[in-house]
Every structure is written in C-alpha cells, then in structure tokens.
C-alpha angles and dihedrals in degrees: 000000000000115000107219112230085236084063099131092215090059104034085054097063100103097053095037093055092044087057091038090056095047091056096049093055092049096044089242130153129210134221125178138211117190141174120164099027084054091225101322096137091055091047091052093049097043088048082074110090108232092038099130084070094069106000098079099177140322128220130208115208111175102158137050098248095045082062096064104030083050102033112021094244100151120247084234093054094057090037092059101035103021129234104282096063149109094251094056094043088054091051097047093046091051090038085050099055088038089056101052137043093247123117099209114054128188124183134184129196117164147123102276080176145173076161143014091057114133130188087273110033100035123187113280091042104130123170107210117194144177151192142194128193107265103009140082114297110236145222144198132171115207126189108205138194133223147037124321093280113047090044082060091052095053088049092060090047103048091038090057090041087053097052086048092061097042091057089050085047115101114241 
C-alpha cells in the first residue's frame, strides 16, 4: 500500500517528535481528547518509536454523550455552549488530565465539514485546549480552510505545536 505524502500521520512527524522531545526532557507524560480529527493527534504521536515513554493514552470522543461518559463535560455544559466551544474544549482537556495518569492534556473539538457548519459556527471552526497538572488550562479557537481533510490535518499541527509550547511554558 502506497502512503500519500498528504497522510496526516506522516506529515505530522516533525511536530510530533518536537513535542515528543520536550516531554521527555521534562519527564512528562501526554493524553488526548479528540473529537473532529477521530483520534489523529494520538496516531501521529504513537507513530514515534519510543512513544509509551511519554504518550500515556489517547481518547476518542466523538459524541456528545461519549464527552461526558469518557471525560466528565457535563451534558449541561454542551447543551448551553455546544460542543464546538470554548467551554467543552476546556472540560475535555481538564477531563482529560483528571481521567489518566498524564500530566500534559489536548483536546480538540471542532466542524471538519463538509457538513454541520452554521452562520456562526462554519465549517473549519475548531476549538483546541489544554491543560497541565498544576497551570492554567488554555484555548484557542482556529478557523481553519480547506477540505475535511486538510482541516483535520491542521488540527493535528497546531494542536502538537501547542503542546509543545505549554510544556516550555513555565508553570
């Protein structure tokens, strides 16, 4: 079977190993909750030999339901802010980090399309978080182009380059 250069996994390497080397200086460990790129992030960072030393387990929460029954996000939370939001990202990072034994958590929760965009959530909106034992927990909303794919794909980037930057972070 052929890879195509545009495979996210690969095309991720760089980023993935740049986190990856930031954990493993620090003795930190990485869990994932993802929702749009279906489990993407923790692919590319398992693809790295040597991952179990840092990647401690990754968590796929595509529904709603599986948000809160995975991660602890409560129902009413979703139900008020929706699930692309600021609020739910939040709440799966820190889940996240509440329900594993890492230290470092990103979450993703966003509209890869081509459909279940809306005037004022459009496809390509993603709302990436994290969150680290013992600091703030963090947000950013991306709005992303392209197809589903490559909206995926930019997830995966930005969300690695962002754990990056919150384990160089002081705490």
């Amino acid at each position: 079977m052929e890879v195509a250069v545009s495979d996210p996994i690969e095309a991720a390497e760089p980023a993935a190993r740049s986190l990856a080397d930031a954990l493993l200086v620090r003795r930190l460990r990485l869990v994932t909750a993802e929702s749009c790129t279906g489990g993407l992030i923790a692919g590319a960072c398992t693809a790295l030999a040597g991952s179990s030393e840092w990647f401690e387990r990754g968590m796929v929460s595509y529904s709603n339901e599986s948000k809160t029954e995975l991660l602890g996000v409560p129902a009413d939370l979703i139900a008020r802010h929706g699930a692309v939001s600021e609020e739910v990202a939040r709440a799966m990072a820190e889940g996240a980090l509440a329900h594993s034994r890492a230290d470092l958590a990103l979450a993703v929760t966003g509209i890869a399309g081509p459909t279940g965009g809306s005037p004022a959530k459009p496809v390509g909106t993603v709302w990436l978080a994290w969150a680290r034992t013992g600091a703030v927990t963090g947000a950013r909303l991306l709005q992303l182009d392209g197809d589903r794919a490559a909206i995926r794909l930019q997830t995966v980037l930005l969300a690695l380059e962002a754990g990056r930057d919150a384990v160089a972070a002081p705490e």
